[in-house]
N, C-alpha and C positions, 0 to 999 in steps of 0.2 A: 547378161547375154546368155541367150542358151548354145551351147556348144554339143555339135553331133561328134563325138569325140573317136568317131568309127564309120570312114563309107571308103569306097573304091573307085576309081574310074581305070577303066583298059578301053584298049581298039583288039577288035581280034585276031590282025592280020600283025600282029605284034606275038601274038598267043601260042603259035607252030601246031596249031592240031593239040594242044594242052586244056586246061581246067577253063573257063566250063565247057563241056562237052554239049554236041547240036541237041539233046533228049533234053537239057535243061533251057527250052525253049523261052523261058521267061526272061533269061538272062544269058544266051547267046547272042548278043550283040553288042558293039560299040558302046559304052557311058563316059560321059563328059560332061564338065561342067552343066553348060545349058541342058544336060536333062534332067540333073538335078535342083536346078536353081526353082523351078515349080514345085518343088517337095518342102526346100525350107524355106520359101517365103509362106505356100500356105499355115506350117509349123511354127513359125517363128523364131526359126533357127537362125542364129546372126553369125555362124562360121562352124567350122569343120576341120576334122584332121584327117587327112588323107594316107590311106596304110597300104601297102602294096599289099599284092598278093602275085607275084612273081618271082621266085627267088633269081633273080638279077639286078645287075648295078643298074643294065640300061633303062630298065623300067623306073627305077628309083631317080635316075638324070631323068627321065619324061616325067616324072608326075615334081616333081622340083620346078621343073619349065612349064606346066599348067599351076602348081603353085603361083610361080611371078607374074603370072596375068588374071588370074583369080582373087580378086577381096577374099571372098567367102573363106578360102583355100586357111587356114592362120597357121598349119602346120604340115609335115610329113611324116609319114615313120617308112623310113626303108628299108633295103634290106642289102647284105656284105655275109661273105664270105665267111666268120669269125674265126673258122679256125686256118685259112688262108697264109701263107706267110707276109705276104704283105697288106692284111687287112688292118693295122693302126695306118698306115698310108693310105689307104682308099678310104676310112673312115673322116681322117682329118681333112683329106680335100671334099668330100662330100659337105661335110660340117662348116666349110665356106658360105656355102648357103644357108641366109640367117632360119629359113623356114625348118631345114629339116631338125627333128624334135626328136627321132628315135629309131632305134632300130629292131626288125623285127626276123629274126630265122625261123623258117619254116617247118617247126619242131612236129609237129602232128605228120609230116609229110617223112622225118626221116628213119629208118624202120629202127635203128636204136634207140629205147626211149629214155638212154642213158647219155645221151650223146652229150648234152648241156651239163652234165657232172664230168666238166675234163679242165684241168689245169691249162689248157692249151689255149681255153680264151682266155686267160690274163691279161694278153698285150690288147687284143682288144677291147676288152671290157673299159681297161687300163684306160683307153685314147676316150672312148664313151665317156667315162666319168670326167675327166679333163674337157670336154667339150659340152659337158650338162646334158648328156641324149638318156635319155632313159631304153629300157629296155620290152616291149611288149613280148608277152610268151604265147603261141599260140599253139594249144595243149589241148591233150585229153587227157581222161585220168591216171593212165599208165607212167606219165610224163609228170607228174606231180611230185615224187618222192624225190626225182631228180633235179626237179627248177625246186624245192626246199631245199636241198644242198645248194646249188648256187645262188638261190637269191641270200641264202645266214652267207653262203664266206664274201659274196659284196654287197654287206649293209649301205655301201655308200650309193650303191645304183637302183635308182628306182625301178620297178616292176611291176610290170599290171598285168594280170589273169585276163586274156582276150575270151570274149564269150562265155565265162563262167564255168571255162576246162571243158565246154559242151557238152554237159554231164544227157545222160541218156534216156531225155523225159519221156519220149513218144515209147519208151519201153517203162517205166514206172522205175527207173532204176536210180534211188537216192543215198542210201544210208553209206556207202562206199567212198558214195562225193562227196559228201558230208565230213566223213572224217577225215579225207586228202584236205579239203580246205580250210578243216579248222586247225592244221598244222600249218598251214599256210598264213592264215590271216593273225597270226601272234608273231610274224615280223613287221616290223614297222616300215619297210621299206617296200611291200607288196600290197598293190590294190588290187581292185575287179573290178572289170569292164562288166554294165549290164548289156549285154548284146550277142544277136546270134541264138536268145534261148528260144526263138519262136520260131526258126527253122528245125532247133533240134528236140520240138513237139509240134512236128507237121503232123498233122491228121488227128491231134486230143484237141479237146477243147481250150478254151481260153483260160477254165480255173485250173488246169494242168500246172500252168507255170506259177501260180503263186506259191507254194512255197520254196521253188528254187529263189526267185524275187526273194522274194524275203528272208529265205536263210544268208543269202551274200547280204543282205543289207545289215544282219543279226550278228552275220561273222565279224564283216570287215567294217561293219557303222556307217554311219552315211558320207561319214570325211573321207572314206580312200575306197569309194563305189563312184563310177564314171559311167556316163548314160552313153552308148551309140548305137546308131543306129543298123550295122553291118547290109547299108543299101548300096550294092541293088541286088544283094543276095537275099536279103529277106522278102524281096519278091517271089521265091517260090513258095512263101507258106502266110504268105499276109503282103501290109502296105506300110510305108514309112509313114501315112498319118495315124492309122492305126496300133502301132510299134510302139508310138511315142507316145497315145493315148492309154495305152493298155501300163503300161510305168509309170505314167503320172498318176492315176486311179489307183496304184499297189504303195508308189516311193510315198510317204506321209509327206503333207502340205508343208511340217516343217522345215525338212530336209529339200526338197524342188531345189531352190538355191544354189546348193553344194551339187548334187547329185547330177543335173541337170546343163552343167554348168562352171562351178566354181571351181569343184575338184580339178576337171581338167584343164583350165586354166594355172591352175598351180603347179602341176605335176606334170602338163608340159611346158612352163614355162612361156608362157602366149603373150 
């Protein structure tokens, strides 16, 4: 099965005047299921993980309740509080629901890029690992020296680089991201998401992105690299059938399998 291991759906009257704003005209509006379900049957997507992109509980209860009526749907990754006091409590009742898969803070949005190096998530991390949720990081490179510290002190919790730390293609900017992730990718408990890097080289060409493509595949190997598709965001700089064409033509025919599919089936438990 292939697995889109990265999309979104919101309503915007959910959103309060928030992200995306009316100028990103491609994607100021509602997405749900049904207007996705024409993206991966043309593709041949047979399911999805679903990742907020709201840091609240209640958006994580809505997309959990489009999960239980979605096939498609096989996972969640939400989003809590972590340093909250009562965030092992809101995590284990969330984690009632067999779908949700992970949890995600919205670390690129908090202006500390230290925030994730605090003893303070232990109890939650604690309740995650006791519940098998893994942990998405959603990062830039600032934020990288930081999720290294936390991903070595909990080897037990799994970790995936969302977007590939959105390193700064459309500026030629590599050798910086290069070395953040190859400390990164010599823990075994951190993968990378390929996704996202085709919004962040809007306006280069297409051969722009291969060697990001291919240094995550070089870093982290083809077993803890996970394909998504970050739709319907990547509608502002391309299409979700072209997203998925432009990685299958880079990822090697051997790998498809894993990359495409198997990894994350594994590493979120589906």
């Amino acid at each position: 099965m292939i697995i889109d291991a990265h999309q979104h759906f919101w309503l915007m009257k959910d959103r309060k005047g928030g992200w995306p704003p009316p100028e990103l005209a491609a994607i100021h509006r509602d997405f749900l299921p049904a207007d996705l379900a024409p993206e991966i049957q043309a593709t041949g997507v047979g399911g999805t993980i679903l990742v907020q992109s709201m840091p609240s509980v209640e958006d994580t209860r809505f997309m959990l309740g489009l999960a239980e009526k979605s096939e498609p749907i096989l996972g969640v990754v939400g989003w809590v509080d972590m340093k909250a006091a009562d965030a092992p409590v809101v995590i284990a009742d969330l984690a009632k629901a067999p779908k949700l898969k992970g949890l995600r803070p919205m670390l690129q949005d908090i202006a500390d890029p230290d925030w994730i190096d605090d003893p303070a998530l232990e109890p939650a991390v604690e309740v995650m690992m006791a519940h098998h949720l893994v942990f998405d990081a959603l990062v830039l490179e600032p934020h990288l020296s930081a999720l290294h510290a936390f991903a070595r002190r909990h080897p037990g919790l799994p970790v995936v680089i969302d977007h590939g730390a959105k390193p700064r293609i459309a500026a030629g900017h590599y050798r910086d991201w290069r070395h953040a992730m190859l400390r990164l990718c010599e823990l075994d408990n951190v993968c990378c998401k390929l996704s996202g890097l085709l919004t962040e080289a809007a306006g280069q060409k297409p051969e722009a992105l291969r060697p990001y493509i291919e240094t995550i595949l070089e870093l982290f190997g083809a077993d803890r690299v996970i394909w998504g598709s970050d739709w319907p965001v990547v509608n502002l700089a391309g299409n979700y059938a072209g997203w998925i064409a432009q990685c299958r033509a880079i990822v090697p025919q051997a790998d498809h399998d894993a990359v495409f599919g198997g990894n994350a089936q594994r590493f979120y438990r589906l």
